[in-house]
C-alpha positions in Angstrom: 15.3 21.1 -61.5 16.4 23.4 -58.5 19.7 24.9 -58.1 22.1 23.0 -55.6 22.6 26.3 -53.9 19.4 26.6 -53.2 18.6 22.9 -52.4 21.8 23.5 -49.8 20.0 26.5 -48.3 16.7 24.9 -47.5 18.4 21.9 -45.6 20.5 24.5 -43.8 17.7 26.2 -42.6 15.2 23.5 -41.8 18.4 22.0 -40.1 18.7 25.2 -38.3 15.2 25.7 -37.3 14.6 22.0 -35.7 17.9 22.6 -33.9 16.0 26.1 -32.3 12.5 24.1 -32.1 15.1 21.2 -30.0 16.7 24.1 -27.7 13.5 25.4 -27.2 11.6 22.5 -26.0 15.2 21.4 -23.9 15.1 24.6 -21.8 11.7 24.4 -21.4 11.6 20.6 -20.4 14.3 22.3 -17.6 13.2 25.6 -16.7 9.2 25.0 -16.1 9.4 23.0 -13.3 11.2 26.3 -11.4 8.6 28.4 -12.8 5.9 26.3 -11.3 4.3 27.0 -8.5 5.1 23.9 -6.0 2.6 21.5 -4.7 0.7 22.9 -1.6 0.7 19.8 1.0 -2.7 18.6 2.2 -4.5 20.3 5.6 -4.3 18.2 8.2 -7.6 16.9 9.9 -7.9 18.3 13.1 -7.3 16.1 15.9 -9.4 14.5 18.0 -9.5 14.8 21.8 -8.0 11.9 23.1 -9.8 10.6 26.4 -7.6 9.0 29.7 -10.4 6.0 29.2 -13.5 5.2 27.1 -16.9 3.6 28.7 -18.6 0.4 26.8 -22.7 0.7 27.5 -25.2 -1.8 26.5 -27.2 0.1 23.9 -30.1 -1.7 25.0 -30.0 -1.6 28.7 -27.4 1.3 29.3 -25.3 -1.5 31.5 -21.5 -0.7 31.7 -20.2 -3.8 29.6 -16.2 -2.4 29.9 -14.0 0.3 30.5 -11.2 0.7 27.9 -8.1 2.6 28.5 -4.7 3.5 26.1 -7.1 2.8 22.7 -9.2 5.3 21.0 -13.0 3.7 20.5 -14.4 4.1 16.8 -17.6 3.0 15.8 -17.6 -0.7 13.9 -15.3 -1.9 16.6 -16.1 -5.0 17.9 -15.6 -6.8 21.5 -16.0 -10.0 23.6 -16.8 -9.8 26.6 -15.5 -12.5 29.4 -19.0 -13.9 29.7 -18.6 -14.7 25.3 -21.3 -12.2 24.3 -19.9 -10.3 21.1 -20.9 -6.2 20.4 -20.5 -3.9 18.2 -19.6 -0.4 19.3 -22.3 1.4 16.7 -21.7 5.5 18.2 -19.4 7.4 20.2 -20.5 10.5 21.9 -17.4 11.9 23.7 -15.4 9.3 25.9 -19.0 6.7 25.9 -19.6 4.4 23.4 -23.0 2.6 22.6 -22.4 -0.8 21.5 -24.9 -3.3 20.0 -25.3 -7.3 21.1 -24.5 -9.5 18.1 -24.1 -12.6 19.5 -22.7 -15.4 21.6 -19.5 -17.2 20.3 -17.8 -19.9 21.6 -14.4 -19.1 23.2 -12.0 -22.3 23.5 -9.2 -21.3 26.4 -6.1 -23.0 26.3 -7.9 -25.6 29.1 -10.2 -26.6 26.8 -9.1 -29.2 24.5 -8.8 -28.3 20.9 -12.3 -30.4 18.7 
């Protein structure tokens, strides 16, 4: 059977020890975030030239379909035209963009009654 003195002397220093393990891991949990180095922000993508106006050509025939002003042009954008033929702008090469026929759709105006 162990001594109680001894038996006292363990618990006091296992007590003592996951009190210094607790401080430890407390200053640590407070102080490594300082000691960090801090997140770098992302580069920024350079910016594109913005034009006073795009051009809309007929990919097939190279016919001015419209002139577009105050909105940059991306490729996948889509348009109407007032004669309802639909395109799809497929490439832009500076302030032109080539767009492809898709179709004709039917566009009701508010003259038209509604089917």
């Amino acid at each position: 059977m162990a001594q109680p003195g001894r038996k006292r002397s363990y618990s006091v220093f296992f007590s003592g020890f996951a009190i210094g393990v607790l401080t430890v891991f407390i200053v640590l949990y407070f102080t490594a975030p300082q000691l960090l180095l801090p997140p770098q922000p992302k580069p920024h993508a350079p910016v594109k030239a913005p034009y006073e106006y795009y051009v809309i050509l007929d990919e097939a025939t190279g016919a001015t379909i419209m002139y577009v002003s105050v909105v940059t042009v991306n490729p996948g954008d889509e348009l109407i035209t007032e004669d309802n033929k639909r395109y799809v702008v497929i490439r832009v090469e500076e302030n032109r963009a080539y767009a492809r026929y898709v179709e004709d759709v039917n566009v009701r105006t508010k003259r038209e009654p509604a089917p």
